[in-house]
C-alpha positions in Angstrom: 81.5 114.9 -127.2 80.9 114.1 -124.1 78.6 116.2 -120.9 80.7 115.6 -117.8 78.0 117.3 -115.6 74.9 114.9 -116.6 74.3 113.5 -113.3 74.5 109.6 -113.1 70.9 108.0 -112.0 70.9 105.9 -108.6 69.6 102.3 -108.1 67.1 101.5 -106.3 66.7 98.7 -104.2 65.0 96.7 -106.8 68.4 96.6 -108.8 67.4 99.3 -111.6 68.2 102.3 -112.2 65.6 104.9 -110.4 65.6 107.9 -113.3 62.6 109.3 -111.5 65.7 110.9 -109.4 66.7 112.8 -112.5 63.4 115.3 -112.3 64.0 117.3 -109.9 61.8 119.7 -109.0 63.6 123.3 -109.2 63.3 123.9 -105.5 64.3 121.0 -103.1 62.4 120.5 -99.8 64.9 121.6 -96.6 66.6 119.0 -96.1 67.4 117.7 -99.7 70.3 118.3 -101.5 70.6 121.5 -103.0 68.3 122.8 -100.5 67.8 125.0 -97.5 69.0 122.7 -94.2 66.7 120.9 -92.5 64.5 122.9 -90.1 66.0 122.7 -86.0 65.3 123.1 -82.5 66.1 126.8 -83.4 65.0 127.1 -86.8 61.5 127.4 -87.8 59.8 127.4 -91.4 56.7 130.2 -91.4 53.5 130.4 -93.4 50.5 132.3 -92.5 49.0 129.9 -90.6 52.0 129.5 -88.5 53.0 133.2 -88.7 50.7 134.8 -85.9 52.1 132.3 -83.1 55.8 133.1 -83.8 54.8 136.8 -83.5 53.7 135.4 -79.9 56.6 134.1 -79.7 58.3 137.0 -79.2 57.1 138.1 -76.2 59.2 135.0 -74.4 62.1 135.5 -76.8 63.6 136.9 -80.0 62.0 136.1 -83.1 64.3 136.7 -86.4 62.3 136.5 -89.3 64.4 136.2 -92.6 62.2 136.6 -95.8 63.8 134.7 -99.1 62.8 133.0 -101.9 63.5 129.6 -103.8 65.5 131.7 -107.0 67.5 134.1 -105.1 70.9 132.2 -104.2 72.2 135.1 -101.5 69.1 134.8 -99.8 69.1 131.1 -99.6 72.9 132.1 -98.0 71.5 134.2 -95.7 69.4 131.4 -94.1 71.8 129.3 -94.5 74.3 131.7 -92.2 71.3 132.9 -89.5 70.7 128.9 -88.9 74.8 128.2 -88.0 74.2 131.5 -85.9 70.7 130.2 -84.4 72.7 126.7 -83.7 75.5 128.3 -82.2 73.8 130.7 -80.0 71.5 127.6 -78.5 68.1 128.8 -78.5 68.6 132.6 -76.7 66.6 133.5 -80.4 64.4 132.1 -82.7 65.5 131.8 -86.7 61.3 132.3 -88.9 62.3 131.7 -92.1 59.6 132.5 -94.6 59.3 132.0 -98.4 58.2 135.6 -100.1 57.2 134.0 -103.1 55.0 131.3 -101.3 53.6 134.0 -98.6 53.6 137.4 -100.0 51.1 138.8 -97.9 53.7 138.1 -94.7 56.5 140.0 -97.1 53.5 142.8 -97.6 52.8 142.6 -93.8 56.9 143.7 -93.2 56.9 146.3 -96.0 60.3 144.1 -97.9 60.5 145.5 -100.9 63.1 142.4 -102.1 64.8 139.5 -100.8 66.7 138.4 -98.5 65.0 140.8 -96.1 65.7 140.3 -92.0 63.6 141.7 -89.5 63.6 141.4 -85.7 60.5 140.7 -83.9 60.7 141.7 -80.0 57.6 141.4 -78.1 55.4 141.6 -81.2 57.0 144.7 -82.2 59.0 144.3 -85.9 62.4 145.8 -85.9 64.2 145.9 -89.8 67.7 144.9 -89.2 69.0 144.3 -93.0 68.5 144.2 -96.5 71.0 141.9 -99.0 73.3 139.8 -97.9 75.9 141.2 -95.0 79.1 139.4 -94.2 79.4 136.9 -91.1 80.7 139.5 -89.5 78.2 142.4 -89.9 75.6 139.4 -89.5 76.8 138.5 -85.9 77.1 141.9 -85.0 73.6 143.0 -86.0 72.1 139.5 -84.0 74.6 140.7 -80.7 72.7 144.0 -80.6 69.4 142.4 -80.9 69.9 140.2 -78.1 70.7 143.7 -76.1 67.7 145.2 -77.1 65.7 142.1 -76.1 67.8 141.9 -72.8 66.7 145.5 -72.2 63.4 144.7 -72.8 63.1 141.9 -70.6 62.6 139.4 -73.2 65.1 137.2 -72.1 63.3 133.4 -72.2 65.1 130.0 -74.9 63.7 128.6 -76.8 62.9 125.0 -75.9 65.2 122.5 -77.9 62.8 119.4 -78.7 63.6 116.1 -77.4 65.0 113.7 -80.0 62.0 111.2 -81.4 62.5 108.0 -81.3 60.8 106.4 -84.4 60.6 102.8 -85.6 63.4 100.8 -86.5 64.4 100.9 -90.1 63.7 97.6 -91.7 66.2 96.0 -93.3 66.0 96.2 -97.4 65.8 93.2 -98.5 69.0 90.8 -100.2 68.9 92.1 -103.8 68.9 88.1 -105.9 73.1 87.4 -106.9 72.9 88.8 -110.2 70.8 92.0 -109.6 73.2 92.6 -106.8 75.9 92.4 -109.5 74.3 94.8 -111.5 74.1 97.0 -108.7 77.8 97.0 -107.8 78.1 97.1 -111.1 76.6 100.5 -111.6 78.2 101.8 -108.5 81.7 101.3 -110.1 80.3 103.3 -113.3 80.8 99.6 -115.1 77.8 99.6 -117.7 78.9 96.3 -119.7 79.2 94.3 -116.6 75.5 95.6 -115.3 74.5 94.7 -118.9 75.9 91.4 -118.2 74.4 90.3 -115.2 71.3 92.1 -116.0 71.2 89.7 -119.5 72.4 86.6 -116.9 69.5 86.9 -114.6 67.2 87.3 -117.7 68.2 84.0 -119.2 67.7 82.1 -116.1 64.6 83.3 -115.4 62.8 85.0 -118.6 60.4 86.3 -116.3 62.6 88.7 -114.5 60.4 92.2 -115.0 63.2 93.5 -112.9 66.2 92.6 -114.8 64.2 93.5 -118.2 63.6 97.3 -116.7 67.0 96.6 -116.0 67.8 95.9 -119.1 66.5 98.9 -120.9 67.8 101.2 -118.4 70.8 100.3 -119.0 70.7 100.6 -122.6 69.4 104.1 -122.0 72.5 104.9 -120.1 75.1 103.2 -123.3 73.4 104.9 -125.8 73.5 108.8 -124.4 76.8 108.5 -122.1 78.3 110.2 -125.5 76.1 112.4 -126.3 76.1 116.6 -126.6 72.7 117.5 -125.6 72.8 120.6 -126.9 74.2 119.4 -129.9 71.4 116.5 -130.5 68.7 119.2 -129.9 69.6 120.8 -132.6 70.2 118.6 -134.8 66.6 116.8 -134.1 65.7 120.6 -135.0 67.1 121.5 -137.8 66.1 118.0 -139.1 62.9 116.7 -138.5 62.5 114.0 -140.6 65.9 112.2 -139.4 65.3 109.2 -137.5 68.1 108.7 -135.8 68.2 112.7 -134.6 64.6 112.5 -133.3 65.2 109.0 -131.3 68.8 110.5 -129.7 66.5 113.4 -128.3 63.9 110.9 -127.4 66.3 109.4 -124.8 67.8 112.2 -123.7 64.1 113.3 -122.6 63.7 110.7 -121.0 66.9 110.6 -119.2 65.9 114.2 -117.9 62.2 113.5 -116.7 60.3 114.9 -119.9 58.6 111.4 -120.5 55.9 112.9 -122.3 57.7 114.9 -124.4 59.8 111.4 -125.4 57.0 109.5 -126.5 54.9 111.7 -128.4 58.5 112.8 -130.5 58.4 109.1 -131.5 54.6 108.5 -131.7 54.3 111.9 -134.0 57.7 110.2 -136.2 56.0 106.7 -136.4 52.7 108.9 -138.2 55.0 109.8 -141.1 57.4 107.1 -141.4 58.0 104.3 -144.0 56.7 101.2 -142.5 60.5 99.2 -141.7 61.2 102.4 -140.1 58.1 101.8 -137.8 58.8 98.8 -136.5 62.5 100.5 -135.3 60.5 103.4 -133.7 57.8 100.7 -132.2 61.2 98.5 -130.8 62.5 102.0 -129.3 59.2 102.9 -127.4 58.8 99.7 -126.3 62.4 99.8 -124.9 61.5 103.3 -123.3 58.4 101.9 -121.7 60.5 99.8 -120.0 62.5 102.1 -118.7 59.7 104.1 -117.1 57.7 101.0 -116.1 54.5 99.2 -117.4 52.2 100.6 -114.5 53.2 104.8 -115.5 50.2 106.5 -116.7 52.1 108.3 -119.5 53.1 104.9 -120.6 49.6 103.3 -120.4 48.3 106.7 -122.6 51.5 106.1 -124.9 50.6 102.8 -125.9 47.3 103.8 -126.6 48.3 106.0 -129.0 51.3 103.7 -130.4 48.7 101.4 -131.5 46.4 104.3 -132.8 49.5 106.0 -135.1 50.1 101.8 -136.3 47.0 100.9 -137.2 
């Protein structure tokens, strides 16, 4: 039975698959998908080096601070909603958003006893507005009466919207060679047997081809767990330890999700205490996998090491 949510590995510009995509770390940088967006003109990210000049800040204009953190989803919405708000109200107010878990001595510094918390900052003086996550509605009207408050106070300045920078060209990747490029539009329509053919193509014209070898593997990596239950190979490598075939499934699916190291010492551990033509089929296997992560990985050069040790 089949996963239909495993995610599908990109190429890069090599040709290959690029699994280092596939571990993720659990919070991704603003900007990257699944993130917070991108910091702004009006939108700001605060840590305590940084905090005591947005306080300043807020002697020229508002300052809204929202605290949040990387596991709570509604606070991550509230950011995301105070940035469309920031964007939209052009710089009359300043969005400071600050990670609780990463600085709790700012979170200690506005007495929040949780996240998403929201305070106002008006001429260095904080001002709670909410707790939890209000709807668009309550959000804009809560912002409206802070921009009174700051209006009555005099604080009345914008912020300064940064002039675009104008960075270096992007070079131009380089032509991938015929039958990598093959492989790669291969890939993109999902087509594993024709990457597998152009990847074996370019291999016998050129025996050489590191690329198409990694290739190669990769894509054998792809074949051989497209099928495959996770949860149902997990436990099965569990509940049998001594089954080969269990213990190498698991091995790829590790790998296919990042946990490298945990791959290679499932196979290093099942080499130990197997018959020796069942060695050689693990050795073939880790070789494969090496491949897939690539020669020059440290886990692979410590790997190797201790194939050779649990051979001989």
């Amino acid at each position: 039975m089949s996963e239909p949510s495993q995610p599908r590995p990109r190429l890069d510009v090599r040709g290959a698959v690029d699994l280092s995509s596939l571990a993720r770390p659990s919070t991704p940088a603003p900007g990257a998908p699944g993130g917070l967006p991108s910091p702004g003109d009006f939108v700001v990210d605060v840590d305590g080096a940084s905090f005591a000049e947005v306080v300043q800040s807020s002697t020229q204009y508002p300052v809204v601070v929202v605290l949040w953190a990387p596991w709570s989803e509604s606070s991550q919405q509230v950011c995301k909603d105070l940035a469309a708000f920031a964007d939209a109200d052009a710089g009359t107010w300043l969005l400071a958003r600050v990670d609780a878990d990463a600085n709790p001595q700012i979170a200690q510094a506005f007495q929040a006893p949780s996240v998403p918390a929201v305070i106002a900052v008006l001429g260095g003086r904080p001002l709670p507005l909410f707790q939890g996550a209000p709807s668009s509605a309550e959000m804009r009207d809560v912002l409206d009466q802070v921009l009174q408050a700051a209006a009555q106070s005099g604080i009345t300045g914008k912020v300064a919207a940064s002039a675009p920078e104008q960075g270096p060209a992007e070079p131009d990747e380089p032509a991938l060679p015929p039958l990598h490029q093959e492989a790669y539009d291969a890939f993109e329509r999902d087509d594993l047997p024709g990457a597998r053919s152009a990847y074996e193509r370019a291999l016998r014209e050129n025996p050489r081809d590191s690329m198409a070898r990694a290739g190669l593997a990769q894509v054998g990596l792809l074949e051989r767990t497209r099928d495959v239950d996770p949860r149902a190979a997990r436990s099965a490598a569990a509940d049998a330890p001594g089954d080969v075939q269990a213990q190498l499934v698991v091995a790829d699916l590790d790998v296919l999700g990042g946990n490298v190291d945990d791959a290679f010492a499932r196979l290093i551990d099942a080499v130990r205490a197997a018959a020796p033509d069942v060695r050689e089929m693990l050795r073939l296997r880790l070789v494969d996998l090496f491949e897939v992560v690539g020669s020059d990985d440290p886990r692979v050069v410590a790997a190797r090491r201790a194939l050779t040790n649990a051979l001989y």
